[in-house]
C-alpha positions in Angstrom: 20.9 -0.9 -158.1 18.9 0.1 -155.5 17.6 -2.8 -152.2 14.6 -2.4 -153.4 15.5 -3.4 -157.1 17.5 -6.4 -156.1 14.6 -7.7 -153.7 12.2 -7.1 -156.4 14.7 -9.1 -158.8 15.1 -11.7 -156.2 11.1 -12.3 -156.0 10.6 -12.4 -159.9 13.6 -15.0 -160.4 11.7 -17.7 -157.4 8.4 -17.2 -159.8 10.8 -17.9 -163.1 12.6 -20.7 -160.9 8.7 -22.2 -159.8 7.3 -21.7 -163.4 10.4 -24.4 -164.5 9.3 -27.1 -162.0 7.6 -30.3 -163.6 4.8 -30.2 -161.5 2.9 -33.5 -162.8 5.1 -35.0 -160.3 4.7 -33.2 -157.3 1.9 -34.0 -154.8 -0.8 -31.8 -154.6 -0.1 -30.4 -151.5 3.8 -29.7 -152.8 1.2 -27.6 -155.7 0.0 -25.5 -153.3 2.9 -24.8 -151.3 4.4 -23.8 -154.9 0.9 -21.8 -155.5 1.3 -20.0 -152.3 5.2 -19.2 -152.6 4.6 -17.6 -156.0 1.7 -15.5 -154.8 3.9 -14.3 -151.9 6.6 -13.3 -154.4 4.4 -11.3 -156.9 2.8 -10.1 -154.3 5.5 -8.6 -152.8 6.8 -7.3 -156.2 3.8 -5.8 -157.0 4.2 -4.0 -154.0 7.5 -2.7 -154.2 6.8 -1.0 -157.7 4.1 0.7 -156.3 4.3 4.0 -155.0 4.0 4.6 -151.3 1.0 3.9 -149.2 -0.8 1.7 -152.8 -1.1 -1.9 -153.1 -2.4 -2.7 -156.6 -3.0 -6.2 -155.7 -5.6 -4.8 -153.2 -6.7 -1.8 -154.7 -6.4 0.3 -152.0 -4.5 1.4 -149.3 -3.0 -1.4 -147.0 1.1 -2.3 -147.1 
């Protein structure tokens, strides 16, 4: 397995890992945090399974 495939894995099990949080019991600033780590990792993701020089998340050239 290629770097890239294990960082990609690593970013898609945090989201599974965040997705199995009870979050009725976190504060809403703990929500947020959790909100922003998540978008972080799918961006990232996204990025990685895109070819080079293409964000999809963006739409256009940036990462």
């Amino acid at each position: 397995m290629l770097a890239t495939d294990k960082i990609a894995s690593a970013f898609a099990a945090i989201c599974e890992e965040v997705d199995k949080i009870n979050k009725d019991k976190l504060s809403r600033k703990a929500k947020k945090r959790l909100k922003t780590i998540v978008s972080i990792a799918k961006h990232q993701s996204d990025i990685r399974g895109a070819g080079t020089g293409h964000c999809p998340p963006h739409k256009k050239r940036c990462c």
